[in-house]
N, C-alpha and C positions, 0 to 999 in steps of 0.2 A: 905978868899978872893977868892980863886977857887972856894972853894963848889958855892959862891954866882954867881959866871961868866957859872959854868956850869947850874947851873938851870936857866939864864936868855938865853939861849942859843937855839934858836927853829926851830933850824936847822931838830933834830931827829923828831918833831911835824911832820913838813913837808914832809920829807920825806915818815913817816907815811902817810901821808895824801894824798899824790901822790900815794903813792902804793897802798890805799886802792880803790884810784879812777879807776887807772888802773884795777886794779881788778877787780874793777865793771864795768868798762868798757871791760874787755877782755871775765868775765863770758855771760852780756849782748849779748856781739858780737857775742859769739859760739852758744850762745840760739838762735839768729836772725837767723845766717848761718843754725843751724841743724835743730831748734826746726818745726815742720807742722803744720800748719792752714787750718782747714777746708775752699776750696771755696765754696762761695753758690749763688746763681742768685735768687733772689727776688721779687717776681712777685703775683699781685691780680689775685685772679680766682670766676669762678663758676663753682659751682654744676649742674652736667648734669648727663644724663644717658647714657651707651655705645653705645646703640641703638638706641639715641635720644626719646623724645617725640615725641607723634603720633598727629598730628589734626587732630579734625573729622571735615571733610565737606561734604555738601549736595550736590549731582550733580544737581538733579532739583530741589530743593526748596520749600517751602511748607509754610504753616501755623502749627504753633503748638499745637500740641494738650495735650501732658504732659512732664514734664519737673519730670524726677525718679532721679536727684542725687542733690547735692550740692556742692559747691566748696572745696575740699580738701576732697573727699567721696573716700572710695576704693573702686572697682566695682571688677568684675570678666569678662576675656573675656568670648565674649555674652551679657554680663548682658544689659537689653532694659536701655540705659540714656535717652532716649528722642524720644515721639512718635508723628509721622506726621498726618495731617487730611488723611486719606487715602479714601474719597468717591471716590474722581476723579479718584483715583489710580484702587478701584477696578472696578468702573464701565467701565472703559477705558479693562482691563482685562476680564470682563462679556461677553462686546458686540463682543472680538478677541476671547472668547472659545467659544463663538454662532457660529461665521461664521466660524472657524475653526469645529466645528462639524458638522456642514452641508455641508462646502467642506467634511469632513469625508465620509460620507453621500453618495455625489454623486460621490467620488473617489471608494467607496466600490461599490457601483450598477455596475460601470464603467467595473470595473475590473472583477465581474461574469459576464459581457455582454460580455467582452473579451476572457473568456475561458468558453463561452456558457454553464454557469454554470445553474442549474435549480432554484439557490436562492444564496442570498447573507449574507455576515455576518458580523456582527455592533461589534465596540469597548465594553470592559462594561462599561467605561468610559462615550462613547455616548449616550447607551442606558440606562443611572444611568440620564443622564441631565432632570431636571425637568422643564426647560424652555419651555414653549408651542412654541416658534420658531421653535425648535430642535427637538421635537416631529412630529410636522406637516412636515416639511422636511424628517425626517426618512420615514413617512406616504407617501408622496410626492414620494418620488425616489422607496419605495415600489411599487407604484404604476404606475410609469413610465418603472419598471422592468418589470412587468408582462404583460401591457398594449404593450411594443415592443414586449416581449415573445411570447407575443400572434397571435401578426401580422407577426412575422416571422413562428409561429407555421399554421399558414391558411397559408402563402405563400407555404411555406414546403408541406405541405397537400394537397394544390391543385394540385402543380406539382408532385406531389406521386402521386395522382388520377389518372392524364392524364398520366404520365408512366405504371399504373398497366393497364389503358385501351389497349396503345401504345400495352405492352406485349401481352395482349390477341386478338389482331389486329393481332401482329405480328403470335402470335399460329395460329391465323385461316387462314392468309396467307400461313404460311406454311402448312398446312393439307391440304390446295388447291394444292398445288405446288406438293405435296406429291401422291395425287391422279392424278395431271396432268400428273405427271413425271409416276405412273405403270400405267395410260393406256396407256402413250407414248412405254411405252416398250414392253405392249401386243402388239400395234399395229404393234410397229418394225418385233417383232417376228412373226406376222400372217405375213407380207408383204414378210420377208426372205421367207416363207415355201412357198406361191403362187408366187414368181417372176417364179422359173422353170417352173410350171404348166403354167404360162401364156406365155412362150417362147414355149412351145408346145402345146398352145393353147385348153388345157382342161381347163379352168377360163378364164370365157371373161373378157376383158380387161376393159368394164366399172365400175364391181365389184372392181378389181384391184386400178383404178386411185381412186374410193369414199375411199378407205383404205387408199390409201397415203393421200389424202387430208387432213382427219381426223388425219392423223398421223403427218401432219402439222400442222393443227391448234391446235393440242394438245400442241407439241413443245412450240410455240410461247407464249399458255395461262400457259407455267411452265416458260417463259421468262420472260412473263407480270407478274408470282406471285413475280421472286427475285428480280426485279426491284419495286414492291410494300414493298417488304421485307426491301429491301435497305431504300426506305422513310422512313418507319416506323422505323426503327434502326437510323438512321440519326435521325429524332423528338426527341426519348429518347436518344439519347446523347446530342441534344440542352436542352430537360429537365431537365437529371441530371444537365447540367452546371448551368443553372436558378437555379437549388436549391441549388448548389456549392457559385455563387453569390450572394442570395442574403443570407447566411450566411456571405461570408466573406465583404457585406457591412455592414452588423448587427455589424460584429466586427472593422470592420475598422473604423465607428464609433464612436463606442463607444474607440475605440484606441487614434482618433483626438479629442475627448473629455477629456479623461482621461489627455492625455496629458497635455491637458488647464487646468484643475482645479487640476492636481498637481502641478504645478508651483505655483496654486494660494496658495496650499494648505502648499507647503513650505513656502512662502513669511507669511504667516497667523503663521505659526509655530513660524517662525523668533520673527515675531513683539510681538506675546504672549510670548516668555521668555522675551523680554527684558520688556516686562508689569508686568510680575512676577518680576522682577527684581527691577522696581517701588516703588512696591507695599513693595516689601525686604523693599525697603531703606527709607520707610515710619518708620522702627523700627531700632533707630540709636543706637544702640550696640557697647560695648567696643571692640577694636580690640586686649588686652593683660592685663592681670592681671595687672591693677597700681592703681595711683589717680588722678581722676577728679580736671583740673584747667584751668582755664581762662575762666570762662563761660561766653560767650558772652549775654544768654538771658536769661530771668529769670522771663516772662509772659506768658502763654497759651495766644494762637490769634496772636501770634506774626506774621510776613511775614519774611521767609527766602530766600534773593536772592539765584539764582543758583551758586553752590562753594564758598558759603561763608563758612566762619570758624565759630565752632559752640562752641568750647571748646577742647581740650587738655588732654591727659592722657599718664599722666606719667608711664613707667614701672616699678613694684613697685619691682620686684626682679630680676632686669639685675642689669650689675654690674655698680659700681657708676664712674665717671669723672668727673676730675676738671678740665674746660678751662681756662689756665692760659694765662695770656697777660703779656708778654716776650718783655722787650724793646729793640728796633733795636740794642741799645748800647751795650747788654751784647746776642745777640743771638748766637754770635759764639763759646759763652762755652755750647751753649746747644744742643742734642744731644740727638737721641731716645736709650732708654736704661738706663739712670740717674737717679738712687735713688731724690726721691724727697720726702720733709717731709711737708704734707698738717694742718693745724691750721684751724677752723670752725669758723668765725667771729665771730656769731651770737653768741655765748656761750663762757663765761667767762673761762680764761685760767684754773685755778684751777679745773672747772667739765668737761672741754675737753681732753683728754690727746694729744699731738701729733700723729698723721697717717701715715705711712710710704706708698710711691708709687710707680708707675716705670713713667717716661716717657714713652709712648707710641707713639704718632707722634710731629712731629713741623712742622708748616706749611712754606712751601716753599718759600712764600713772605710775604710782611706784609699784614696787613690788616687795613685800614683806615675808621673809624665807619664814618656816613653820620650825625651824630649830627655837626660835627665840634668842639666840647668840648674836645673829649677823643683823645688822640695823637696816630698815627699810633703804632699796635704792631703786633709780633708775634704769632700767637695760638700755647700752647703747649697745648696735653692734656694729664692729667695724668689719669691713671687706679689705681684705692685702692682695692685692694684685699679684698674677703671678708669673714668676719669676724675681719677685724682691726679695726672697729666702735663698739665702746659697743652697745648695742640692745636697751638700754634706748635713747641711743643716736643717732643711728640711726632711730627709728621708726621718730622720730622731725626733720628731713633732711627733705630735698625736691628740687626738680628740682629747681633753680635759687637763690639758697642762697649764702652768700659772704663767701670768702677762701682766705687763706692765703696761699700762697707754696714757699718752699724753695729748691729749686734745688742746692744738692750738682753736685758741678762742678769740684772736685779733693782737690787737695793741695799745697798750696803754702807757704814758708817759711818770717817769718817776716822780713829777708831782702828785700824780693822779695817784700812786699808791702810797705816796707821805700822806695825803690829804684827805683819802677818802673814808680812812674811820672816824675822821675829825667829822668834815659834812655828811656822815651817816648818824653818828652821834647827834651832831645837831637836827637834822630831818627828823629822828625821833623823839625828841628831847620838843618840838615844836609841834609832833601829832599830838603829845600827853596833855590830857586834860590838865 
């Protein structure tokens, strides 16, 4: 009768049963309290480059004349993508190195007229142009060279003449003066020796007075020669100046001249590089090793406004970034410097492995696309290091592909996320009035 009251008895069941709960409950508990959970922040991204993509645009615009890539082509910087009609381009170039050579031209004449050179010398540049403008102008200022030379060489010449005359004017005046002055002194001297004789009246006195007379008017015609002398010395110093002047109107000339057609001759320099420069950008060249994307046109004859966008090139070996869009809700765990593990949309989990990254920036406010669809976000962007992409795998990337990243954000334990819409609840629940 016992045995049967203790085995109906289920008391020790229960017990059992309680403590195995508790137990499960208490192991639970200490796994919640100790056990760490990765945090992670969750966010779509794209594929960008650290450098950004380049767009090529046209400053002035043109028509097309070859189109050398296609859309997802690797180029090389340099490499010609796409060439312009360049007629307008060079002839515009043609007619600034004409007048640019013939300012040449008559800035070189100018400047031998300035340092009264006896010839002047030409660029080989200029003198290589085969243009018959630039010829006949060389020919031209040749001959304006020589033809001034010339009339300053007869100015020169004549006033030299009339000075070598002046001089021998002047010689003959003085050989007058010369002879006026020793007969004046013969005469002096006869006169000293008869003044006595004529005080004692052995030399009559009208012998006497024809001596001094003569010895006057000799005087007076060695007066009238240095006062002749004076003229003629006076003429060639007005001559030399005349030939002082009219060099330095030869040069001064040619000084106010130069001056002019250097001015022009820079202004003309100016506008020919930026015509070269034109003419450059007729040949629209990769600016960095990548690949050709967004081509905008895709016929010869085309018309290309000025700064339009023409196509896009990607840099093919800067390092890769993901711009991940970080929602306002979770941006205050994120932070530059966070490991972050990137997923490649486009490719099935199994042939992708996971990327490891760093954050690199987060942007400061949000960002609200202008579709209206997409909800205001964050930009983070992540850097992947390189060589974390297999090489199969990365050749088939490309600028604007979908991403996946996951931003670890620390650790938190499982009570911490049983518990923490309860104590968020209540922290609000205790701000309300």
């Amino acid at each position: 009768m016992s045995k049967k009251k203790n085995r109906s008895n289920p008391k020790p069941f229960i017990v059992a049963g309680y403590s195995i709960i508790a137990l499960t409950f208490g192991v639970v508990g200490v796994w919640a309290a100790t056990a760490k959970l990765d945090r992670a922040v969750i966010a779509p991204g794209v594929i960008d480059v650290a450098s950004n993509r380049k767009e090529i645009q046209h400053l002035e615009g043109g028509i097309i004349e070859e189109i050398n890539v296609e859309e997802g082509q690797q180029v090389k910087a340099g490499e010609v993508m796409m060439r312009l009609n360049d007629v307008q381009a060079r002839a515009n170039l043609r007619v600034l190195t004409i007048r640019q050579h013939i300012a040449e031209a008559t800035a070189a004449r100018l400047q031998a007229e300035r340092r009264m050179a006896e010839d002047f010398e030409l660029s080989e540049e200029l003198l290589k142009d085969p243009s018959p403008e630039v010829q006949l102008a060389v020919a031209d200022q040749r001959e304006i060279f020589n033809d001034r030379k010339s009339i300053l060489s007869s100015q020169v010449s004549i006033l030299t003449s009339r000075i070598e005359q002046l001089q021998r004017e002047l010689e003959g005046l003085e050989d007058q003066k010369q002879a006026f002055a020793k007969r004046a002194q013969i005469l002096s001297e006869r006169l000293e020796r008869l003044r006595p004789a004529v005080k004692k009246g052995a030399v009559q006195t009208n012998l006497f007075s024809t001596y001094e007379e003569e010895y006057v008017e000799v005087r007076q015609n060695v007066a009238r020669m240095e006062t002749e002398m004076a003229k003629v010395e006076k003429s060639i110093g007005e001559t030399q100046f005349q030939i002082l002047q009219a060099q330095q109107q030869y040069k001064e000339r040619a000084s106010s001249e130069y001056k002019e057609i250097n001015g022009q001759l820079q202004e003309l320099m100016e506008q020919r590089k930026v015509a070269e420069n034109v003419l450059e950008r007729t040949l629209i060249t990769a600016p960095v090793d990548g690949f050709v994307q967004n081509i905008r046109f895709h016929t010869t004859g085309g018309v290309i406004r000025p700064g339009e966008v023409l196509m896009q090139v990607v840099p093919g070996d800067d390092q890769m970034v993901i711009n991940a869009q970080v929602a306002p809700i979770d941006i205050d765990s994120v932070r530059e410097g966070l490991k972050a593990e990137v997923k490649f949309s486009a490719f099935p989990g199994r042939f992708m492995p996971i990327v490891i990254g760093t954050v690199d920036t987060v942007s400061r406010a949000s960002i609200t696309p202008q579709d209206g669809r997409t909800p205001p976000y964050f930009l983070a962007r992540i850097k992947v290091s390189k060589g974390m992409v297999p090489d199969d795998i990365e050749e088939r990337l490309s600028a604007g592909m979908p991403a996946e990243v996951m931003i670890s954000t620390g650790e938190r334990t499982v009570f911490d996320y049983l518990t923490s819409p309860l104590t968020d609840a209540m922290r609000k629940s205790m701000r309300e009035d």
